[in-house]
Structures are given as C-alpha cells and as structure tokens.
PyMOL commands that place a pseudoatom at each C-alpha (Angstrom):
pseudoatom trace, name=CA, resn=UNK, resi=1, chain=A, elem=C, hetatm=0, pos=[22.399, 7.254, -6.272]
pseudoatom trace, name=CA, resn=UNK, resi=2, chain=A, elem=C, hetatm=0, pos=[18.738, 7.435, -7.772]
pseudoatom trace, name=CA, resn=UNK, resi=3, chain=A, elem=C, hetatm=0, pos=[17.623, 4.330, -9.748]
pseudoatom trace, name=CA, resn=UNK, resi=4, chain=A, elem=C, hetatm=0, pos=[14.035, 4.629, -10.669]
pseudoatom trace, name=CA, resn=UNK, resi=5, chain=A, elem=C, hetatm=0, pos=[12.377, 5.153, -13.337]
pseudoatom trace, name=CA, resn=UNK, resi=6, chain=A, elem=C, hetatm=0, pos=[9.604, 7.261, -14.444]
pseudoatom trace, name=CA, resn=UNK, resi=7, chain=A, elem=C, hetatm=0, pos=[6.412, 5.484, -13.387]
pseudoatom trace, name=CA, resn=UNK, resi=8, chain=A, elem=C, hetatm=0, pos=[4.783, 6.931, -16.457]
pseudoatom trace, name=CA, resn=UNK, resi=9, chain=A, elem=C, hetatm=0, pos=[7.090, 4.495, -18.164]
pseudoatom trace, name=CA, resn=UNK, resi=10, chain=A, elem=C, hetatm=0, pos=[4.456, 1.498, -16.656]
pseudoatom trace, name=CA, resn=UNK, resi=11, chain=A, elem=C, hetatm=0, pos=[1.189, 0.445, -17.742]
pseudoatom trace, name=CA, resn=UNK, resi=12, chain=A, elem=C, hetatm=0, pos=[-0.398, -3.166, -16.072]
pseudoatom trace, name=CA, resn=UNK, resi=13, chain=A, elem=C, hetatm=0, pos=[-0.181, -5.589, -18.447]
pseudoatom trace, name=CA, resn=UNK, resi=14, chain=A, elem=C, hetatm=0, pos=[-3.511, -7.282, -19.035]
pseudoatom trace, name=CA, resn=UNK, resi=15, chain=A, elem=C, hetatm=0, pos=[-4.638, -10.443, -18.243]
pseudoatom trace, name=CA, resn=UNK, resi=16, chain=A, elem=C, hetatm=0, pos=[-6.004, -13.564, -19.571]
pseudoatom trace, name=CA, resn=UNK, resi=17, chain=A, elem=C, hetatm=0, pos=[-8.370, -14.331, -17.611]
pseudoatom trace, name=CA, resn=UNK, resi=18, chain=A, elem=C, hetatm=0, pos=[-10.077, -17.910, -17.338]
pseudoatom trace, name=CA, resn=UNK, resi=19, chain=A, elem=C, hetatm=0, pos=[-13.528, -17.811, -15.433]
pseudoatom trace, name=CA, resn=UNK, resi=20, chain=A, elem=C, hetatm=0, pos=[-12.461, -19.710, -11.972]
pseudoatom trace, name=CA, resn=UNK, resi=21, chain=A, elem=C, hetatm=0, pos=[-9.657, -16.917, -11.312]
pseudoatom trace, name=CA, resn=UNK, resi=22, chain=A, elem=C, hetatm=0, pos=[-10.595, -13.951, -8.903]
pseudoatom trace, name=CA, resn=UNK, resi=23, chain=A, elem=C, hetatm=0, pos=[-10.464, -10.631, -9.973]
pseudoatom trace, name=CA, resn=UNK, resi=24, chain=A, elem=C, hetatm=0, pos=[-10.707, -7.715, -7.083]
pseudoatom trace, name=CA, resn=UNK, resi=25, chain=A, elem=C, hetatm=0, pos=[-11.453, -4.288, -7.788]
pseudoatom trace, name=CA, resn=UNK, resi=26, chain=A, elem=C, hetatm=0, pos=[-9.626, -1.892, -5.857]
pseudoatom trace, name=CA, resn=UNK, resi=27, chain=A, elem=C, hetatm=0, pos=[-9.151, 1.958, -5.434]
pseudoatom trace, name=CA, resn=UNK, resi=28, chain=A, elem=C, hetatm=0, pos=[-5.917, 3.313, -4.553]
pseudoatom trace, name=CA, resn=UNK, resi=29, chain=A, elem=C, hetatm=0, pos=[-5.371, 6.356, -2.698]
pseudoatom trace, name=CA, resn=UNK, resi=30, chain=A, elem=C, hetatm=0, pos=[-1.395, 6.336, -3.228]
pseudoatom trace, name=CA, resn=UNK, resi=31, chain=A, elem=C, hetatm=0, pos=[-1.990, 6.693, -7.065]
pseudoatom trace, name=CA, resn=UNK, resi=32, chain=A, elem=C, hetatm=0, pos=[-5.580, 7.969, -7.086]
pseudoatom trace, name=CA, resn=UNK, resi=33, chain=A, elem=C, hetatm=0, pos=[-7.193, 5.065, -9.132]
pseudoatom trace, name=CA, resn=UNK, resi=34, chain=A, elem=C, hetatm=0, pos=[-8.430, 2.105, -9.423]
pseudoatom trace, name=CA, resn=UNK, resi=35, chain=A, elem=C, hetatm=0, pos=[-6.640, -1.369, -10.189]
pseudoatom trace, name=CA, resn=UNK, resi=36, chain=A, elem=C, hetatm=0, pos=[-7.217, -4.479, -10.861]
pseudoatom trace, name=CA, resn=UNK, resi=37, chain=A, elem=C, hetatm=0, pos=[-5.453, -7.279, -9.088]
pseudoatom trace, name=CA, resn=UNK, resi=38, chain=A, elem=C, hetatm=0, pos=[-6.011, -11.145, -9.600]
pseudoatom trace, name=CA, resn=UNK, resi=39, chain=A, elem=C, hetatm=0, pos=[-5.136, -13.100, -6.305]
pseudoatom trace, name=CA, resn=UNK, resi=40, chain=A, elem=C, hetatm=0, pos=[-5.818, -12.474, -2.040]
pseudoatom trace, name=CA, resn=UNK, resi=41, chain=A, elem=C, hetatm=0, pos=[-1.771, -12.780, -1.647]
pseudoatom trace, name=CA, resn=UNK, resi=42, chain=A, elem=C, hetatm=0, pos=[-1.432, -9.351, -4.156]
pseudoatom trace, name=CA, resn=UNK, resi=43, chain=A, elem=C, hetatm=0, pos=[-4.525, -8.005, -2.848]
pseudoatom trace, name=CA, resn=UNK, resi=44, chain=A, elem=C, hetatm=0, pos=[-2.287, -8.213, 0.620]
pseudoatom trace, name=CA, resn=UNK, resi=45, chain=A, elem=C, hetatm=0, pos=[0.695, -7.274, -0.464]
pseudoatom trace, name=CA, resn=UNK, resi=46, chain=A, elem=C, hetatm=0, pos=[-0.927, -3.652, -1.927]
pseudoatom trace, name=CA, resn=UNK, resi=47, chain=A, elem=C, hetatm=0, pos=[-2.381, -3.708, 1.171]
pseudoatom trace, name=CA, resn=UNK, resi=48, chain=A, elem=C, hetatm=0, pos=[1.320, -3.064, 2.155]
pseudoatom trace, name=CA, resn=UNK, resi=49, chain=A, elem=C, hetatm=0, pos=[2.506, -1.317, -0.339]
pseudoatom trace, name=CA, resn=UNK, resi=50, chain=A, elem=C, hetatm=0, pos=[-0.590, 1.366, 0.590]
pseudoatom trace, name=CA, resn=UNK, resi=51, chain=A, elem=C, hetatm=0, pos=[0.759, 1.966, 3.955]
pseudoatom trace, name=CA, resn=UNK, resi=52, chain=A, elem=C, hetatm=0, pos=[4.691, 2.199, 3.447]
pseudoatom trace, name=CA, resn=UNK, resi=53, chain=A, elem=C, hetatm=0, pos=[5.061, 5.707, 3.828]
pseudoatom trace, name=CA, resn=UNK, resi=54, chain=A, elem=C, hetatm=0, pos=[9.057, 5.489, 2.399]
pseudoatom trace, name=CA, resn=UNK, resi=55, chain=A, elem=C, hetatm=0, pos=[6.985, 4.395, -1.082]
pseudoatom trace, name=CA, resn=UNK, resi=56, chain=A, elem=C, hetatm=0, pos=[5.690, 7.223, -3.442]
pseudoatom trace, name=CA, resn=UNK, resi=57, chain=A, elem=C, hetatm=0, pos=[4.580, 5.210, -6.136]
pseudoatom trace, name=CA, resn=UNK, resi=58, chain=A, elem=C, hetatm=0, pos=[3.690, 1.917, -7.705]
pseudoatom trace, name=CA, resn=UNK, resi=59, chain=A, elem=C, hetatm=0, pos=[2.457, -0.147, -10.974]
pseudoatom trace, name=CA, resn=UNK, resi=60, chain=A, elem=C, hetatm=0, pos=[0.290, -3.450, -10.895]
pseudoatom trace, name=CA, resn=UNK, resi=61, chain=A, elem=C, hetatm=0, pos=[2.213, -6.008, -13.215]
pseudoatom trace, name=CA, resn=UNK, resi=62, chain=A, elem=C, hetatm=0, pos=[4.611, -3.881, -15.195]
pseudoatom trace, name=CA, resn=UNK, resi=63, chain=A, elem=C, hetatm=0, pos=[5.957, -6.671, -17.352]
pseudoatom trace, name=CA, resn=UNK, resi=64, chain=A, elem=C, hetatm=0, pos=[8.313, -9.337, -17.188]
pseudoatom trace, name=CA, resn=UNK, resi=65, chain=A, elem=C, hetatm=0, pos=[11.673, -9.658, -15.259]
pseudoatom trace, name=CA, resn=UNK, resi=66, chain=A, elem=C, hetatm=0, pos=[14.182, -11.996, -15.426]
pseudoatom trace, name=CA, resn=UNK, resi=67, chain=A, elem=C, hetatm=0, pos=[14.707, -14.271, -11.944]
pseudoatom trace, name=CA, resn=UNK, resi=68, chain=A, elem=C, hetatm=0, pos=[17.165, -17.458, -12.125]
pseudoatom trace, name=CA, resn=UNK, resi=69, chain=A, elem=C, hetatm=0, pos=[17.441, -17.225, -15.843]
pseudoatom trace, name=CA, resn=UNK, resi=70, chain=A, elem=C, hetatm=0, pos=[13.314, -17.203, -16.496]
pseudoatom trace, name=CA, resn=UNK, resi=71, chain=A, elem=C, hetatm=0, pos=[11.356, -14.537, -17.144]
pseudoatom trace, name=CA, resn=UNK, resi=72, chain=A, elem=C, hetatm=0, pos=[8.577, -13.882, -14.507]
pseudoatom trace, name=CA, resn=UNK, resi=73, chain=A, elem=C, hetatm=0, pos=[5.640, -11.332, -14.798]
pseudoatom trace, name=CA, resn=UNK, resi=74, chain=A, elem=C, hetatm=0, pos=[6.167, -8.756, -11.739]
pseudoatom trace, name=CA, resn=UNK, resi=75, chain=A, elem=C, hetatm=0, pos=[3.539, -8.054, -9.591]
pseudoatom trace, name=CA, resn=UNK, resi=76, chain=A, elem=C, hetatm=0, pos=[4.376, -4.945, -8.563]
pseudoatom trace, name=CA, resn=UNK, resi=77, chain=A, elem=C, hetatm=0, pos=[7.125, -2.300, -9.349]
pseudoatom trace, name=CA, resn=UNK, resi=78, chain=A, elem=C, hetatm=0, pos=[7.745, 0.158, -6.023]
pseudoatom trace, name=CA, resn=UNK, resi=79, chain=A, elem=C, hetatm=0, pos=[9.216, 3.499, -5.926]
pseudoatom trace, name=CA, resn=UNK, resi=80, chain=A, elem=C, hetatm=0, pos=[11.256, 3.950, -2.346]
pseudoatom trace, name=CA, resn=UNK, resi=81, chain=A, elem=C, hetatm=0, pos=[12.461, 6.910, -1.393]
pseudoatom trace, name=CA, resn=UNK, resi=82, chain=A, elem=C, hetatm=0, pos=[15.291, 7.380, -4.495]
pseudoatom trace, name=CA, resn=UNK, resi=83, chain=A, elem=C, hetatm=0, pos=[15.341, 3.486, -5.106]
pseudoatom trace, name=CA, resn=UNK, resi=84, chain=A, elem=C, hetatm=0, pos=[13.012, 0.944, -6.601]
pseudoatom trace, name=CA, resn=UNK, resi=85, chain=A, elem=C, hetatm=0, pos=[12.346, -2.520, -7.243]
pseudoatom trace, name=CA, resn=UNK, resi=86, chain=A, elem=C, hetatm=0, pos=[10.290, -5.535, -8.704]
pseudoatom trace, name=CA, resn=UNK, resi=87, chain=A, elem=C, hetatm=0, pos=[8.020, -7.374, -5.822]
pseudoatom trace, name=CA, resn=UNK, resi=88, chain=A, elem=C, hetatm=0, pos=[7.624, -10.732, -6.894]
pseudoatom trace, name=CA, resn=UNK, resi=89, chain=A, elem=C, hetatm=0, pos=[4.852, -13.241, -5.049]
pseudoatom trace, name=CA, resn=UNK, resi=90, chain=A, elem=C, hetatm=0, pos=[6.447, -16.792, -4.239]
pseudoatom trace, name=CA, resn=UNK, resi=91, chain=A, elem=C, hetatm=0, pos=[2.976, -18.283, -5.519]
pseudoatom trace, name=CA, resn=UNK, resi=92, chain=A, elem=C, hetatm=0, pos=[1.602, -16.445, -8.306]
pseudoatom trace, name=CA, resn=UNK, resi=93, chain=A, elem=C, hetatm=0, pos=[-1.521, -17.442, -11.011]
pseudoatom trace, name=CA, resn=UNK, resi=94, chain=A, elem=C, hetatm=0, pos=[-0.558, -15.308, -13.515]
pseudoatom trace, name=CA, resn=UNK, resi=95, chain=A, elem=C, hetatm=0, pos=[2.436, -16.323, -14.865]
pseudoatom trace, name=CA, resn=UNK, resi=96, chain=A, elem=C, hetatm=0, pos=[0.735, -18.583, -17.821]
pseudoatom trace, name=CA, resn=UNK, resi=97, chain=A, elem=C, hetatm=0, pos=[-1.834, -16.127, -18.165]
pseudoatom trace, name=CA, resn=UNK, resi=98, chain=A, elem=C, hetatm=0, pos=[-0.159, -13.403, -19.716]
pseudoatom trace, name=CA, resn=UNK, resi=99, chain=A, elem=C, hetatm=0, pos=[-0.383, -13.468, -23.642]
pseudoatom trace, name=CA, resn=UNK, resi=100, chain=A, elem=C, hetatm=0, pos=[1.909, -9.589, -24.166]
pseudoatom trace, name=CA, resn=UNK, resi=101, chain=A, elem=C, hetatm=0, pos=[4.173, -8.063, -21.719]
pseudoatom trace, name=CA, resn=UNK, resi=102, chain=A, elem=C, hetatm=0, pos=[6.956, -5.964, -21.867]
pseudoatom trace, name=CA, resn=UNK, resi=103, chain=A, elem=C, hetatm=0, pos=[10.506, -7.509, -21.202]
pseudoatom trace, name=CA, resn=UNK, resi=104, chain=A, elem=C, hetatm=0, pos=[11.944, -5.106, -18.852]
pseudoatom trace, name=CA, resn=UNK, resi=105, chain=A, elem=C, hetatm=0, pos=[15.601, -5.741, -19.401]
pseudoatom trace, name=CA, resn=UNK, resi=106, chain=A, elem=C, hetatm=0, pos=[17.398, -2.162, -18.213]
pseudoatom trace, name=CA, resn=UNK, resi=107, chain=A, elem=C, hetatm=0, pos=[19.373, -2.492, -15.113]
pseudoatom trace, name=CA, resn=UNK, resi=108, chain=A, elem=C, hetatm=0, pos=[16.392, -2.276, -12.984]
pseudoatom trace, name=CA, resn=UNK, resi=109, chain=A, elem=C, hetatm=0, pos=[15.640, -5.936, -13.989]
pseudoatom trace, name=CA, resn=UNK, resi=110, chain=A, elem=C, hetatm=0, pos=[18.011, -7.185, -11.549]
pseudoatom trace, name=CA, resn=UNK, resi=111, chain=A, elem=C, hetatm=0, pos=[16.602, -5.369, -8.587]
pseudoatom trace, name=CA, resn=UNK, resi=112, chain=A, elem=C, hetatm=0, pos=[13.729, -8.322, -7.764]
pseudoatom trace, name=CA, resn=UNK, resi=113, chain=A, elem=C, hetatm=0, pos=[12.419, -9.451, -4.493]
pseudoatom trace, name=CA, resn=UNK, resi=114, chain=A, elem=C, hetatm=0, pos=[10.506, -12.264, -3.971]
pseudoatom trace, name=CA, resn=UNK, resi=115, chain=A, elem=C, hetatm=0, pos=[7.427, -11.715, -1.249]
pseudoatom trace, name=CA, resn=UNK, resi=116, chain=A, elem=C, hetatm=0, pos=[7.135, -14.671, 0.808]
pseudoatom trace, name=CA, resn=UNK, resi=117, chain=A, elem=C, hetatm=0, pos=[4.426, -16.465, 1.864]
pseudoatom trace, name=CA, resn=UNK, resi=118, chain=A, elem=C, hetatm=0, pos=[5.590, -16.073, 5.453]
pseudoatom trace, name=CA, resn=UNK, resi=119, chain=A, elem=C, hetatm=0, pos=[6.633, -12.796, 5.113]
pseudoatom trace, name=CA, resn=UNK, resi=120, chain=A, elem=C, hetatm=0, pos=[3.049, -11.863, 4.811]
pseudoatom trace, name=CA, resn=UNK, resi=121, chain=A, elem=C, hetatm=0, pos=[1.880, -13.932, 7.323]
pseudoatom trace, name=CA, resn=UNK, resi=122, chain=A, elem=C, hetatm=0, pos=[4.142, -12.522, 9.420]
pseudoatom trace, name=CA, resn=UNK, resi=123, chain=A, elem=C, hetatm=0, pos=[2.372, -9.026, 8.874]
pseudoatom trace, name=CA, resn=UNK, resi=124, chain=A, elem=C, hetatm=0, pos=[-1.020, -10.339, 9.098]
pseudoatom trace, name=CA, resn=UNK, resi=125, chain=A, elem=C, hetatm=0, pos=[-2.545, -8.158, 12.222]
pseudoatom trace, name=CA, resn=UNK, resi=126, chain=A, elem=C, hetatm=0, pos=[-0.664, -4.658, 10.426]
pseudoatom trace, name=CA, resn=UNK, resi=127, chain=A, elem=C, hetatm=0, pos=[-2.517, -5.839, 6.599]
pseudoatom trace, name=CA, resn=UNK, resi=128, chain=A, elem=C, hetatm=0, pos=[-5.611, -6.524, 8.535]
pseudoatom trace, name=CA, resn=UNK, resi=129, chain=A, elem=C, hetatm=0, pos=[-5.798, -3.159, 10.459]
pseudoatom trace, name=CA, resn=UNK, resi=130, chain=A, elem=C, hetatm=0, pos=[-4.703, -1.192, 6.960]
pseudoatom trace, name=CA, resn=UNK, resi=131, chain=A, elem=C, hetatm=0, pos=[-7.613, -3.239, 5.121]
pseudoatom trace, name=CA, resn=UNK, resi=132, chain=A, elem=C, hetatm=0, pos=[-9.895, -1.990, 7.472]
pseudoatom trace, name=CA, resn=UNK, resi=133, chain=A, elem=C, hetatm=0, pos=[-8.359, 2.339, 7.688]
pseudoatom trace, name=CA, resn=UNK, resi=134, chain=A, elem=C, hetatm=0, pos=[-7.992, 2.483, 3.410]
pseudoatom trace, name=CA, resn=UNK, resi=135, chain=A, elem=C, hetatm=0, pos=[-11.809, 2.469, 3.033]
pseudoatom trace, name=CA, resn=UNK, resi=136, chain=A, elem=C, hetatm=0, pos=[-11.698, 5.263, 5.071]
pseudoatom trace, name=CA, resn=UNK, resi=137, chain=A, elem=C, hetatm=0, pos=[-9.179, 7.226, 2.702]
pseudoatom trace, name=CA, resn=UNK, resi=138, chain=A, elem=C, hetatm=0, pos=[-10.791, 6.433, -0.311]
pseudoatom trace, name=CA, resn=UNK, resi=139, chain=A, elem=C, hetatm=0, pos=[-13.952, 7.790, 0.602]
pseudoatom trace, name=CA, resn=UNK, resi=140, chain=A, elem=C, hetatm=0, pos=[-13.205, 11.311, 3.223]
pseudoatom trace, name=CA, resn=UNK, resi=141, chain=A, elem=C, hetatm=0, pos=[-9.773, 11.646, 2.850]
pseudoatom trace, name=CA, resn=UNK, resi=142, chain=A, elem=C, hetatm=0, pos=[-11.228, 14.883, 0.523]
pseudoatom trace, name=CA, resn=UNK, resi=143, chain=A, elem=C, hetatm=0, pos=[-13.225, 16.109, 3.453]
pseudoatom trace, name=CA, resn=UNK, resi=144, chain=A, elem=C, hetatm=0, pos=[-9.766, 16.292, 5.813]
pseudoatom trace, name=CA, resn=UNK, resi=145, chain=A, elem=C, hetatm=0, pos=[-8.613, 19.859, 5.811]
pseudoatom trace, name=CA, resn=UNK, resi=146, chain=A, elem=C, hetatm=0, pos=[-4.686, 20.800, 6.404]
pseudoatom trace, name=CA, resn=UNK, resi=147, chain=A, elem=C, hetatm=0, pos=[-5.586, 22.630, 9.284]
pseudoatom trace, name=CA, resn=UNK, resi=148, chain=A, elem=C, hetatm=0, pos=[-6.882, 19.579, 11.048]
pseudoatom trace, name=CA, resn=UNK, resi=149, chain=A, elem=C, hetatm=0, pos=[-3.996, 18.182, 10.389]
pseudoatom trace, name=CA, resn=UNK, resi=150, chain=A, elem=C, hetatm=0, pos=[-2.026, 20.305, 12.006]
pseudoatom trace, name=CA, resn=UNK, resi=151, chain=A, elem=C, hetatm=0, pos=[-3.697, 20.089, 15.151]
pseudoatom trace, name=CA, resn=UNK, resi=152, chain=A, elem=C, hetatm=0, pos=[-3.763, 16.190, 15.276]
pseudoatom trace, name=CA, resn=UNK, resi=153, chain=A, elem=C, hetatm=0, pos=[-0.215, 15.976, 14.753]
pseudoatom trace, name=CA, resn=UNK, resi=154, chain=A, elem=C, hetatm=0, pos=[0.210, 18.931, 17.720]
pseudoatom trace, name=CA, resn=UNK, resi=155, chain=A, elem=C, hetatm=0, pos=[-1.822, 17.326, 19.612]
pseudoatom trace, name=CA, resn=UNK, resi=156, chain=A, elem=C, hetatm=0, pos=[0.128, 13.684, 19.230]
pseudoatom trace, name=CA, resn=UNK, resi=157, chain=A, elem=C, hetatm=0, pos=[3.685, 15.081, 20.701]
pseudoatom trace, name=CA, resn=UNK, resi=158, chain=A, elem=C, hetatm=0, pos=[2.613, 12.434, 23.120]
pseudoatom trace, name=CA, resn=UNK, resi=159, chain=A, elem=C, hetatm=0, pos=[0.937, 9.070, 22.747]
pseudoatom trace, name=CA, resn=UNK, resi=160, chain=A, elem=C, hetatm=0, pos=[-2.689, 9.278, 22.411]
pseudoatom trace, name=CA, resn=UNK, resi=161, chain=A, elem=C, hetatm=0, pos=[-5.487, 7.113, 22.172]
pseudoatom trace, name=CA, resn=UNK, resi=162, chain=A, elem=C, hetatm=0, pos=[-7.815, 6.926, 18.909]
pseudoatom trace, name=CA, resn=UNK, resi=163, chain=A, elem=C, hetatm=0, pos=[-10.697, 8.356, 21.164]
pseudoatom trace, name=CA, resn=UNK, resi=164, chain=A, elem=C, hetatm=0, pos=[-8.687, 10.830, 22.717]
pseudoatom trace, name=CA, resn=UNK, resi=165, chain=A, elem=C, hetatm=0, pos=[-7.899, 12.544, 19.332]
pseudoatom trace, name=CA, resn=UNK, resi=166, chain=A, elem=C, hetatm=0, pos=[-11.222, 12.347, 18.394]
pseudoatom trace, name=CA, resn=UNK, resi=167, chain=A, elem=C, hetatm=0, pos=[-12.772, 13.561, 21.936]
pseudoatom trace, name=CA, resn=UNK, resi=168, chain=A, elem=C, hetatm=0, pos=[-10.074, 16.526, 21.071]
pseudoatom trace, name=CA, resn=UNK, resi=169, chain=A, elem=C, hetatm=0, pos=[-11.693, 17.161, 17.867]
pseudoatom trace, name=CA, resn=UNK, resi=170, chain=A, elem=C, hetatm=0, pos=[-15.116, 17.905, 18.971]
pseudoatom trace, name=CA, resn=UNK, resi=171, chain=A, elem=C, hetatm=0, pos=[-17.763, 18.666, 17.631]
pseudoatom trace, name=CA, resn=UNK, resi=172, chain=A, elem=C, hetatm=0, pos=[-15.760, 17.859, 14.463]
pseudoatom trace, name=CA, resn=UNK, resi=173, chain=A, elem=C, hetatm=0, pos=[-17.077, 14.594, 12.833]
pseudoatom trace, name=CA, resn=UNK, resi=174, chain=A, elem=C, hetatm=0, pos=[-15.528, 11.693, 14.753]
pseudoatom trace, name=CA, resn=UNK, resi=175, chain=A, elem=C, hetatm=0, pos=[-15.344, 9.710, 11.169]
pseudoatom trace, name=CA, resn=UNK, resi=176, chain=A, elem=C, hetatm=0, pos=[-13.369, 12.623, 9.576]
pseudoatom trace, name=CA, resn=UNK, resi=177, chain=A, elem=C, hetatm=0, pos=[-11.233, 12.905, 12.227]
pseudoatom trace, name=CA, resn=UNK, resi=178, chain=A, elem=C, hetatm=0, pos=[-10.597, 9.023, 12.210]
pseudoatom trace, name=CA, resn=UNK, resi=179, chain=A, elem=C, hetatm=0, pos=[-9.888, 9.860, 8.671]
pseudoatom trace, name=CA, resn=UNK, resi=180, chain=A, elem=C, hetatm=0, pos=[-7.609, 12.417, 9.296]
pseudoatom trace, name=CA, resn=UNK, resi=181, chain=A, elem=C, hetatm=0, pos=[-5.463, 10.220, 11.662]
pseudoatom trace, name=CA, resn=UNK, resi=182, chain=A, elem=C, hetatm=0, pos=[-5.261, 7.480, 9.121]
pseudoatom trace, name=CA, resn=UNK, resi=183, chain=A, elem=C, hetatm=0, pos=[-4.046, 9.820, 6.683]
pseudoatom trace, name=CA, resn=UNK, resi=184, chain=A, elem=C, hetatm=0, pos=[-0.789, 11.213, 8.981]
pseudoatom trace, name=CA, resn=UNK, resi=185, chain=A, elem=C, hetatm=0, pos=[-0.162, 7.582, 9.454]
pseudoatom trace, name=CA, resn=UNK, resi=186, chain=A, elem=C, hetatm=0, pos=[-0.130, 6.594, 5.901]
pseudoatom trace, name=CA, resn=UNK, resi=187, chain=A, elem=C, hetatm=0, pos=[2.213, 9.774, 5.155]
pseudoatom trace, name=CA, resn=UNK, resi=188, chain=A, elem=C, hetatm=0, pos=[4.352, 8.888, 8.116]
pseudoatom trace, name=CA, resn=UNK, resi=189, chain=A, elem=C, hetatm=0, pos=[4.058, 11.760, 9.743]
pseudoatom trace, name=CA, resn=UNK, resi=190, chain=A, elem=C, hetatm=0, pos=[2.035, 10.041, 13.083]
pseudoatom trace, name=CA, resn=UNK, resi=191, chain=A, elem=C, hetatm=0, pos=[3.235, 6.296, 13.727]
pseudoatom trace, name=CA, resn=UNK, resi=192, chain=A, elem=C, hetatm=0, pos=[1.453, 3.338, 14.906]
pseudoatom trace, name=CA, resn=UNK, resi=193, chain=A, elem=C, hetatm=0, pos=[2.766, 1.066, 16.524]
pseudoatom trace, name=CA, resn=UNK, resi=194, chain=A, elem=C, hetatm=0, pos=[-0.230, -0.620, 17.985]
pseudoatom trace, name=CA, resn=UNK, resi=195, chain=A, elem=C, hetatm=0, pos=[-1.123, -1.653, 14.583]
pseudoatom trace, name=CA, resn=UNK, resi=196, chain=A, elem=C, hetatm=0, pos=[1.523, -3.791, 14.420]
pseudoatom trace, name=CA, resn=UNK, resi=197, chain=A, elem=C, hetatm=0, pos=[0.428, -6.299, 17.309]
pseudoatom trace, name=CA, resn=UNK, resi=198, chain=A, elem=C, hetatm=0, pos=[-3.013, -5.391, 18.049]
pseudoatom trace, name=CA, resn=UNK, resi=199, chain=A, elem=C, hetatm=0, pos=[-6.088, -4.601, 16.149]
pseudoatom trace, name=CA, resn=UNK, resi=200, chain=A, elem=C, hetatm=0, pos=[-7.575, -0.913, 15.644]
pseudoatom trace, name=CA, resn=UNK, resi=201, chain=A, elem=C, hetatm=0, pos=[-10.033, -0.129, 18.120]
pseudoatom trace, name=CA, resn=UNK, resi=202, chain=A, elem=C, hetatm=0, pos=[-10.359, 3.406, 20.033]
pseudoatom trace, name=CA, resn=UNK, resi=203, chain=A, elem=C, hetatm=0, pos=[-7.389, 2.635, 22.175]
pseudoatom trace, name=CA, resn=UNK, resi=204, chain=A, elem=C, hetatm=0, pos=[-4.735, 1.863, 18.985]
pseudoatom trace, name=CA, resn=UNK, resi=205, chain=A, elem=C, hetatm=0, pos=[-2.066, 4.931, 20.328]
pseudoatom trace, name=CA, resn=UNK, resi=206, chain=A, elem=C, hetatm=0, pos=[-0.776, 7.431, 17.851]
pseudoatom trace, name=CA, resn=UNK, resi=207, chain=A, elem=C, hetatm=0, pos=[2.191, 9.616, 18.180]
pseudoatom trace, name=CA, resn=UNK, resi=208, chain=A, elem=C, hetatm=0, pos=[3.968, 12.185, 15.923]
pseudoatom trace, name=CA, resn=UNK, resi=209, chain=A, elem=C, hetatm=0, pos=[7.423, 11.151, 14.263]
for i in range(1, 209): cmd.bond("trace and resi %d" % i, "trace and resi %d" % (i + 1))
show_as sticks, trace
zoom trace
C-alpha cells in the first residue's frame, strides 16, 4: 500500500533564530540543493538519511506533528521505498523557535519516529565515513560517467579493495573514480560493509549487490 505524499507538498519551515544557535549550511546530493539545518544531532541524522539508499526523498522541518497529544516540529519527513514517515530528534532546539508551521494532520501524522540519542551513537563510525564520501558527491559526482559505472560495479562481483578499483581504473583520475564508488554505494547498487565498523581508507572493501 503506498502512503506518501508528494514531496512538492513540503517546504522547511523557517526558523527563529536567536544568535547563540548554530546554523550549518549544507548541500544535498539526494535532492540537489542546499539546506539549512540548526543542530550537530540533525546535521547527523541527514548524514543518514544521505546514504539510505531505500530513501528517494526528503524535507528539512516540514511542519508540525502530533506525538503524545503535543504538537512537535519534525525534523525531517523521509520517503522509503512506497512508505514514509516523520523523524523526530529526542533533543531538539527548535521546538520554541518556530513562530508559523503547518499542522500536518492527514494520516501521515501518525507515522512518527523518534531518533535516539543512542541510536546515533550507535552509527557513529558509518555517519563519520559518509561525512567524509558526500563532499566528494557534491563536488565530481558530474564528472562520473555511466560507463564507469558499469565497469566498477563489473569489476566488484567480488570484494575489492578501494585501491584496487582505483588501480583498475587507470589512468582514470583516482579522485573520480573514488567518486564513482561512493556514488554506487549511495544508490545501493555496491555495498559497504566496512563502513560500518571501520573507517574509509584504501582498504574499505566494496562489492556489488
């Protein structure tokens, strides 16, 4: 059954914002913009979101939800496969801060997690690696051609070392084939694992799906 909603139907509500809150400026290759997000723990949790293949879209703060009979700003909204939700931070800064926000009150409004401190914790090594490959996207992922592509994801039918795929790729750029790599990963179609336990370096293993 398909529950989502047109992400067209989402714009970020704006902040308030008093001078001793952060503000980080962000580009996001998922939706091919920038955004603006207001704490580390939502800067994290995009972090996330950006490397979920299974999620096709997002919004930054597309209004108010109601949790346990209050309503609380979301921080994100997530498109998943055919379902989506409301990600909700257990700490969040923003809640007194917003002056206008939509009530979202359709059925969706009762699909709401909340993202726990510990749950991101728990992730820390995977958001560190991903804050470290999206720079990467953002500025070659243009310069990656489909053909390249191709032969990465051939050439990954087995495990194989960062500097293997790039030692394959010669004399291609070793930075645009990095890029390249990073790019089947965050579509899904090359997995990872390493990046769950240990940081990226030249021997992180990749591997087709």
């Amino acid at each position: 059954m398909v529950d989502f909603i047109d992400q067209k139907d989402f714009v970020p509500v704006e902040v308030a914002r008093p001078p001793h809150l952060h503000r980080f400026e962000l580009f996001s290759p998922k939706l091919a913009r920038r955004l603006t997000l207001f704490s580390w723990d939502a800067v994290l949790l995009w972090t996330m979101i950006e490397s979920h293949p299974a999620i096709k879209k997002f919004c930054e703060r597309p209004g108010l939800v109601h949790v346990h009979g209050d309503w609380r700003l979301a921080e994100f909204w997530v498109q998943r496969d055919d379902q989506s939700e409301f990600l909700l931070l257990e700490h969040s800064s923003l809640q007194n801060l917003v002056s206008a926000a939509p009530r979202l009150e359709s059925d969706l409004g009762s699909r709401t997690r909340t993202v726990l401190d510990k749950e991101l914790a728990a992730h820390a090594t995977w958001i560190k690696n991903w804050q470290e490959i999206l720079p990467y996207l953002v500025s070659n992922r243009d310069f990656v051609e489909p053909r390249q592509l191709d032969r990465i994801l051939n050439f990954c039918q087995s495990p194989q070392r960062l500097v293997e795929i790039e030692r394959a790729e010669l004399p291609g750029d070793p930075v645009i084939t990095r890029t390249a790599v990073f790019e089947l990963a965050r579509k899904g179609t090359l997995l990872a694992e390493d990046l769950h336990t240990d940081r990226l370096s030249p021997a992180s293993r990749f591997i087709a799906a």
